[in-house]
C-alpha positions in Angstrom: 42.9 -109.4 -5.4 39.8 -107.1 -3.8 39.3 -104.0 -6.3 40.6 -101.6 -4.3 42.2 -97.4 -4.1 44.7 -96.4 -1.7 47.0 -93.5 -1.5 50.2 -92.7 0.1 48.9 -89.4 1.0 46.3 -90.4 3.1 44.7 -93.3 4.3 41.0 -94.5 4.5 39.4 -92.0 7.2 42.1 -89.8 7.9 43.1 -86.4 7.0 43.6 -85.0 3.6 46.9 -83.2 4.0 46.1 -79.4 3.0 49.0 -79.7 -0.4 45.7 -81.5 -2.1 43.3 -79.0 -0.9 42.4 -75.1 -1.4 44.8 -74.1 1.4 47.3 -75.9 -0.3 48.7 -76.4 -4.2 45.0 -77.2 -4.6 46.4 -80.5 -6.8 44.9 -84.4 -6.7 46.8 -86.9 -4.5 48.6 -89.6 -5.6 46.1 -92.9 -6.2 47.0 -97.0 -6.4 44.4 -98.7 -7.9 44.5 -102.5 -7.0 43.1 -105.4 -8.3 40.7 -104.2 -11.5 38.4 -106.4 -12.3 38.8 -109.1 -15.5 36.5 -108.1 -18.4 37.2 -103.9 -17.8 37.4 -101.8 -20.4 37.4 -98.4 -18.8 37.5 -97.0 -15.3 35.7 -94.0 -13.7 36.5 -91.4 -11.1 34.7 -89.5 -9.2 35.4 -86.9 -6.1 32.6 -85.6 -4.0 32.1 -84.0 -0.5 28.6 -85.4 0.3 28.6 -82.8 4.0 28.7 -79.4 1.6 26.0 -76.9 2.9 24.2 -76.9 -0.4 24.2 -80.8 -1.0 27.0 -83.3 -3.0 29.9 -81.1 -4.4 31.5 -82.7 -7.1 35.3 -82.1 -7.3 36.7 -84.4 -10.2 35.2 -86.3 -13.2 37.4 -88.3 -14.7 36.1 -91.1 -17.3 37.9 -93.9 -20.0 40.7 -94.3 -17.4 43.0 -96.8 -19.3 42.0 -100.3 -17.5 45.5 -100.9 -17.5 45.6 -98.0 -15.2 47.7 -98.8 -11.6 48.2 -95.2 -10.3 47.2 -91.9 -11.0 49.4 -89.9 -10.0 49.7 -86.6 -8.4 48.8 -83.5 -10.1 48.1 -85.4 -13.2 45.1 -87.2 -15.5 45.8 -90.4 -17.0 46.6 -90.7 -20.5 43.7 -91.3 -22.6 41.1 -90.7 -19.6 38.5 -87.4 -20.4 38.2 -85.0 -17.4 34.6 -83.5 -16.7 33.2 -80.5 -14.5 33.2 -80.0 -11.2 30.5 -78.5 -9.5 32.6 -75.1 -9.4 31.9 -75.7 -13.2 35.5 -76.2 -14.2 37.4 -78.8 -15.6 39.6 -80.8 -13.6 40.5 -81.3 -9.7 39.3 -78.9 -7.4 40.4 -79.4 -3.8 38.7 -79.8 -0.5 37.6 -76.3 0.4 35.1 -77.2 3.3 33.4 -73.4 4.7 33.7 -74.6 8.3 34.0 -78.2 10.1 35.6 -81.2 8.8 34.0 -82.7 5.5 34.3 -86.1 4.3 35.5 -86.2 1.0 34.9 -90.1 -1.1 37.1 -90.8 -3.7 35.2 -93.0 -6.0 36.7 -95.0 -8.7 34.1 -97.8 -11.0 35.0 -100.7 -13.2 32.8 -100.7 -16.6 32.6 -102.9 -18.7 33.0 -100.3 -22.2 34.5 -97.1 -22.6 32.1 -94.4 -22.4 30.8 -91.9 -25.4 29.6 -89.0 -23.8 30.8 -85.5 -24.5 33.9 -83.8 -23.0 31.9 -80.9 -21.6 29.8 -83.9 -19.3 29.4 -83.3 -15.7 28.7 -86.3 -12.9 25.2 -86.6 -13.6 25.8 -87.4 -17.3 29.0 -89.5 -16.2 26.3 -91.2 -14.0 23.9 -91.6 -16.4 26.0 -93.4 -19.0 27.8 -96.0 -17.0 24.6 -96.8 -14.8 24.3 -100.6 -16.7 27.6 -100.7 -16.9 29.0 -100.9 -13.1 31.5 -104.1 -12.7 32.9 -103.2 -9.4 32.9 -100.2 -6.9 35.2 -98.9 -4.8 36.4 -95.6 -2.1 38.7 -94.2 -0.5 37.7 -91.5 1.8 39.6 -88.7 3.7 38.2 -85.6 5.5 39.6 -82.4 5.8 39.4 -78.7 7.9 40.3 -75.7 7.5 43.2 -74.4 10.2 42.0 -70.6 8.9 38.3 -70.8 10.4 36.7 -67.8 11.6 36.5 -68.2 14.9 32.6 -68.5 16.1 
């Protein structure tokens, strides 16, 4: 089975509905993660708008997901997986929150093959850093979202 995340929230290129978002409970969607490859020993999440004025806003770090691991579920951080900062420098899920337009946001989940020792307090770019050798598999789900309380222009 392809190595693969889905959600029953959203689909691949669709709409992030606005519970998961800043307008919303501001909590993470539902995930399925199918077919992990043989030989992991950890997965990796991470949740970035790559169209944010000021360059890729990271919105979840999550690392040393179980690789029994089939679903993370909503509102909630696998047990035993370590949950880094965002690039509002908190810990955690932090919504789509686009300023204006629709934003693509890429759900990005990584097979290793070890379970990571870096500190709790570690950001994407460490996350990054210490699983760079370590990449088994990649895979995304991505969903976009606007805001319905724009400014009008």
């Amino acid at each position: 089975m392809e190595f693969k995340l889905t959600s029953p929230a959203f689909s691949n290129g669709s709409q992030i509905p606005s519970r998961y978002t800043c307008d919303g409970e501001n909590i993470n969607p539902h995930l399925i993660i199918h077919g992990i490859p043989a030989n992991t020993k950890s997965l990796a999440l991470v949740v970035e708008d790559p169209d944010a004025p000021a360059g890729l806003y990271t919105h979840w770090v999550l690392w040393n997901i179980p690789p029994e691991t089939k679903e993370i579920r909503e509102h909630t951080a696998p047990w035993g997986s370590e949950e880094g900062y965002n690039s509002g420098n908190e810990r955690g899920y932090e919504g789509p929150c686009p300023p204006s337009g629709t934003h693509g946001y890429v759900f990005r989940l990584f097979a290793l093959d070890l379970k990571l020792k870096i500190p709790a307090d570690s950001d994407r770019q460490a996350l990054e850093t210490a699983m760079a050798q370590h990449i088994l598999a990649t895979t995304e789900l991505m969903g976009n979202y606007s805001r319905t309380n724009e400014a009008p222009l």
